[in-house]
C-alpha positions in Angstrom: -36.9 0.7 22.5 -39.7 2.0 20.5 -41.2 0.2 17.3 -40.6 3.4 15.2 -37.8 3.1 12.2 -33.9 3.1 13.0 -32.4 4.6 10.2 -28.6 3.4 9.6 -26.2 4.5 7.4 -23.4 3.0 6.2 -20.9 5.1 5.0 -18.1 5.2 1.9 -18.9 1.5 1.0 -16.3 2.3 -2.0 -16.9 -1.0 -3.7 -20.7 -1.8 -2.6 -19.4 -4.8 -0.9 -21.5 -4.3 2.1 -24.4 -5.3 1.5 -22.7 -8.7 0.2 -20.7 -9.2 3.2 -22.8 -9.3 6.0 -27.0 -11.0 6.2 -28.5 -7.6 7.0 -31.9 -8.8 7.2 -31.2 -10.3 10.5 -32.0 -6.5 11.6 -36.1 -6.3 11.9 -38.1 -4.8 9.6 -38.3 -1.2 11.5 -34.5 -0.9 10.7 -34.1 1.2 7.4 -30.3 0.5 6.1 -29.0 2.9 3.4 -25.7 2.1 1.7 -23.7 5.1 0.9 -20.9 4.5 -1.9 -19.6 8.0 -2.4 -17.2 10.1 0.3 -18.3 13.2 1.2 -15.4 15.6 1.9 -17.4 18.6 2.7 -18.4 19.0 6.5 -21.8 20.9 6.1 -22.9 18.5 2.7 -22.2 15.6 5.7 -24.2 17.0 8.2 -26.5 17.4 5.9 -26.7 14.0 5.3 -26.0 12.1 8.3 -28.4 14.7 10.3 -31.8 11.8 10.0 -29.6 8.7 11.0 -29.9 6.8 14.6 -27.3 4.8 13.5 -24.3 5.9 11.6 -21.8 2.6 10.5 -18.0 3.9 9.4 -15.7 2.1 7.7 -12.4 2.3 9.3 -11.1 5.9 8.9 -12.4 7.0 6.0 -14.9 9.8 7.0 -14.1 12.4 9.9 -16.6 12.6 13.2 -15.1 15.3 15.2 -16.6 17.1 18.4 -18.2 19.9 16.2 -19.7 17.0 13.6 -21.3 15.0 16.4 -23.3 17.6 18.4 -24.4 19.0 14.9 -26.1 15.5 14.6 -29.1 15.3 17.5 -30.6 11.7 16.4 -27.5 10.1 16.4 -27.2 7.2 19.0 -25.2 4.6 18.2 -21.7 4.4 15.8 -20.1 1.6 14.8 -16.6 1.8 13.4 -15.0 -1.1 11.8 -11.4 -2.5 13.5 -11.6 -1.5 17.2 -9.6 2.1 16.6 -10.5 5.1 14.5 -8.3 8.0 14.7 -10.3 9.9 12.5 -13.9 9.2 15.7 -13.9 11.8 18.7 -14.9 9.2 21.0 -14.6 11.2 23.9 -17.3 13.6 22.6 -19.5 11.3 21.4 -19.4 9.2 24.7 -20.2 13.5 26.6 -22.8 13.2 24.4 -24.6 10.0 24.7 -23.5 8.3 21.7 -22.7 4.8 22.4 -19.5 3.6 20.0 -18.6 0.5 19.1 -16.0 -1.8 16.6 -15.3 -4.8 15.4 -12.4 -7.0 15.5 -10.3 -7.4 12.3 -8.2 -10.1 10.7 -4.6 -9.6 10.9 -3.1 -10.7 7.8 -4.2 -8.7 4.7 -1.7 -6.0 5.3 1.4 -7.8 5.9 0.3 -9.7 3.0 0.6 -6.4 0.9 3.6 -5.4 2.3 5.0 -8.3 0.7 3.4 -7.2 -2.5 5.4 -3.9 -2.3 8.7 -5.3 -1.4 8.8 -8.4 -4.0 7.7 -5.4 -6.8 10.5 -3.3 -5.9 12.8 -5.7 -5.8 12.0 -7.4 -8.9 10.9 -3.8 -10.3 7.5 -5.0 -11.7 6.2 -1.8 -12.8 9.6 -0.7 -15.0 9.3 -4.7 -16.4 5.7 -4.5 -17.0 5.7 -1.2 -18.8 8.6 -2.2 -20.9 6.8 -5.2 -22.3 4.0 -2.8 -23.1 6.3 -0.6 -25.1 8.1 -4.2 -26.9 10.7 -4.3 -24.5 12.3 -7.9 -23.2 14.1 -7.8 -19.8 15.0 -3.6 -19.1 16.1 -3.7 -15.1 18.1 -6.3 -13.1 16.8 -7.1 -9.8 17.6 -7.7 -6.0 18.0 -10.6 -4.3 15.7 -10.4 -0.9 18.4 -13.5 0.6 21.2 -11.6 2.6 19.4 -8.2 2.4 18.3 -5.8 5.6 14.5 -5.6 6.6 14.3 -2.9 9.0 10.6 -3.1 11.2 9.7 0.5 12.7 7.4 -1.9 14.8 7.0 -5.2 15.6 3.3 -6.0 16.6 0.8 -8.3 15.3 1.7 -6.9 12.1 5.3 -6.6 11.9 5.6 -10.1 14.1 4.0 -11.6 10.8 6.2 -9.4 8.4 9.5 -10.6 10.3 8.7 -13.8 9.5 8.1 -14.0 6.3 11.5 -12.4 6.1 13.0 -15.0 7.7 11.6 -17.8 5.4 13.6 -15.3 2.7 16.7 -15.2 4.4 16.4 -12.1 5.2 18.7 -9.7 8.2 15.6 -8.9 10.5 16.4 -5.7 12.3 13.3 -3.9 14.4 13.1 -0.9 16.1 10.4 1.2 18.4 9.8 3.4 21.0 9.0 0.1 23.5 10.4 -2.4 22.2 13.5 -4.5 23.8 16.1 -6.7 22.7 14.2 -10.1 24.1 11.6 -9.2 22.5 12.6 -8.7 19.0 14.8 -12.0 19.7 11.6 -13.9 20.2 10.1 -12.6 17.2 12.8 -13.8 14.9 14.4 -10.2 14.8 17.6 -7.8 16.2 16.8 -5.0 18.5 18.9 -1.8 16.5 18.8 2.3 17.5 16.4 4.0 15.0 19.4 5.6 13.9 21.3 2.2 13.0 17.5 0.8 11.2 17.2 3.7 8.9 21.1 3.7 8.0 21.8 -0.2 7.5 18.3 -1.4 6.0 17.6 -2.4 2.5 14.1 -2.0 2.7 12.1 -0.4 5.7 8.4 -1.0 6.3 6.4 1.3 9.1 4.6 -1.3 11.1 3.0 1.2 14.2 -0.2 2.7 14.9 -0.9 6.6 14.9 -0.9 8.3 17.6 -0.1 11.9 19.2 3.6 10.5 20.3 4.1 8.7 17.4 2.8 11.5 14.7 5.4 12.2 12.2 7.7 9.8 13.9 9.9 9.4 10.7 10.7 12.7 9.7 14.0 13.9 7.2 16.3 13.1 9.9 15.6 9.6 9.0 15.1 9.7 5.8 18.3 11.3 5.4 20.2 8.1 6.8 18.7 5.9 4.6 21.0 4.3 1.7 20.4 5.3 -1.7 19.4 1.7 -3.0 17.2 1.8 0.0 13.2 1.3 -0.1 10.6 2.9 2.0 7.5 0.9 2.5 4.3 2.6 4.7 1.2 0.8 4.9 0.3 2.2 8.7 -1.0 5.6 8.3 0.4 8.3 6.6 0.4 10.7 9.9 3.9 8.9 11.1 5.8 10.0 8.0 6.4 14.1 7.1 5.1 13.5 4.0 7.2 16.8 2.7 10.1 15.6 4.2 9.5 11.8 1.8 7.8 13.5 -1.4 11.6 15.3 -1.6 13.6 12.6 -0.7 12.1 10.9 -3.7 12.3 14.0 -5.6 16.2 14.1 -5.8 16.2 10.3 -5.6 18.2 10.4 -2.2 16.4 7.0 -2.1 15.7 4.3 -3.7 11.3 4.4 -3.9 8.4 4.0 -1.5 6.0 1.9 -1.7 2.8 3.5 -0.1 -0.4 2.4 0.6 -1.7 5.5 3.3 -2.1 9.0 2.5 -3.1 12.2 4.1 -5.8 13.0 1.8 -7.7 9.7 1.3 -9.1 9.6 -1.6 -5.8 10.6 -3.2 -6.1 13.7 -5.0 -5.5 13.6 -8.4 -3.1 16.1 -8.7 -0.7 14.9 -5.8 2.7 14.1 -6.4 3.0 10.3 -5.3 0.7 10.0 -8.5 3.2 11.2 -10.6 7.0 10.2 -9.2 8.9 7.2 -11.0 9.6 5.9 -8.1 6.7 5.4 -6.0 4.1 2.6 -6.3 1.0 3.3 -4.8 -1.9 1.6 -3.3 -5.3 3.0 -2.8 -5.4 1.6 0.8 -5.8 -1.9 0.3 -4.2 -3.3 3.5 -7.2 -4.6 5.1 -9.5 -4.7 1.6 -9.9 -8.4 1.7 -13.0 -10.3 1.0 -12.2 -11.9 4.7 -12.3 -8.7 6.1 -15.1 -6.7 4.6 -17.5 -10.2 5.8 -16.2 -9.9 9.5 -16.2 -6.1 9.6 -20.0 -6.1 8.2 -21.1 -9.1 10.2 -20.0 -8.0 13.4 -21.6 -4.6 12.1 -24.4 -6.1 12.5 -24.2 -8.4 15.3 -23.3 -4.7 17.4 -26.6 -3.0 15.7 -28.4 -5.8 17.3 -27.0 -6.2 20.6 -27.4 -2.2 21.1 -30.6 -2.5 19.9 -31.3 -5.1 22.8 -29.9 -2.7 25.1 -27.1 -4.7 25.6 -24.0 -3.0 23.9 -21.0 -5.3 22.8 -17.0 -4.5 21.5 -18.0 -0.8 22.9 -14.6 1.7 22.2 -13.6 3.8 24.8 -10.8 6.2 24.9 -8.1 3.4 24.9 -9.1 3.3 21.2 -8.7 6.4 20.3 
């Protein structure tokens, strides 16, 4: 490789933690870094600006690089997505096209971590409480007990594994449910194999613990919703594709359930005028499952580490369409 510069960009760096996380002057002095904090929605307006960059750095799946975006972008070589998946990458026409892609791994326990956060505030009702004692109030909602209650898991992976047993330290019914899973298996992890059908109708709270894809996309839809009880909660801190968000904006609408507690949208950043914004009985997240400070330094570090081993000629943690 040439001594001429490497320009690298790194994209929606929301919180202008990159730089922080990760020793970027490990890269030589030929490599040009420029830290991008805003999102740009607009296709052309991100051409426009990701058109001069070798190296284009993404942070998880907040910006879109379809077929069309990538063969609009000659000098790019080399894209490195945070996490080892990125629904929102075409990897297959970056790899037609000579791009090389790589990830990073990713810790594992900022998101159930916030799951918890979600549940324990619904149950406890923390936002009714806390804007009660704004207004004077003293003590305006009585909670639930999280002992004796149903936890349904729509997916028990490294994520819901973790969220299962937490549950159990609670005293908590573990039931689990997904398209592969078995009965042994959901014994081992401290759980009850159910139908989907008997998850969404006997669960207390019910927390969506799979990844996105094309089989899985809008795998809870109103025909679960409907089933759910009425003092039932509906936690989503996956991605926002396995819910029809239509189908859970009414349900919450006519109060049919309980609340949601979401931390994934469609539309990321949330637009302003959206309803989850605005209903009682929704508490929102601006996806902070995996913003942790442990993350953001392993994400940016092994950033890093894959800008230099490409550079070398020696790609590392390169995607393929397995990731996709």
């Amino acid at each position: 490789m040439t001594r001429q510069s490497i320009h690298v960009a790194v994209l929606d760096d929301y919180q202008h933690a990159a730089r922080q996380s990760a020793d970027w002057t490990a890269l030589p002095e030929h490599v040009r870094v420029t830290f991008h904090s805003d999102h740009i929605e607009n296709p052309s307006a991100l051409e426009d600006r990701l058109r001069p960059y070798d190296v284009v750095c993404l942070m998880r799946e907040r910006t879109k690089l379809d077929a069309e975006m990538l063969r609009n972008l000659p000098n790019l070589k080399l894209i490195v997505t945070t996490a080892m998946r990125n629904a929102a990458l075409d990897i297959a026409a970056a790899q037609q096209l000579g791009i090389v892609v790589c990830g990073t791994q990713a810790p594992q326990n900022g998101t159930p971590e916030l799951i918890w956060l979600h549940i324990l505030a619904h149950a406890r009702h923390l936002e009714q409480e806390r804007s009660a004692l704004e207004r004077g109030q003293w003590q305006v909602t009585v909670g639930q007990d999280l002992h004796g209650a149903a936890l349904g898991l729509v997916g028990l992976g490294r994520i819901g594994q973790r969220v299962a047993q937490v549950a159990n330290a609670f005293g908590m019914q573990v039931l689990a449910w997904s398209p592969n899973l078995t009965a042994e298996r959901a014994h081992a992890a401290g759980a009850r194999f159910v139908s989907k059908a008997d998850l969404f109708s006997q669960a207390d709270y019910i927390v969506i613990a799979m990844q996105l894809r094309n089989s899985t996309r809008h795998l809870v839809s109103e025909a679960e919703l409907s089933r759910m009880k009425p003092n039932a909660y509906f936690i989503n801190t996956s991605r926002a594709g396995l819910v029809d968000e239509s189908a859970l904006i009414q349900a919450l609408r006519e109060s049919r359930i309980a609340g949601a507690g979401l931390d994934v949208f469609h539309t990321e950043p949330l637009p302003r005028e959206h309803p989850f914004r605005t209903l009682p009985n929704v508490l929102i997240t601006p996806h902070l499952g995996y913003v942790t400070r442990a993350a953001y330094e392993q994400f940016y570090r092994e950033t890093v580490e894959d800008i230099q081993a490409w550079m070398a000629g020696e790609p590392i943690r390169e995607l393929d369409l397995a990731h996709q």
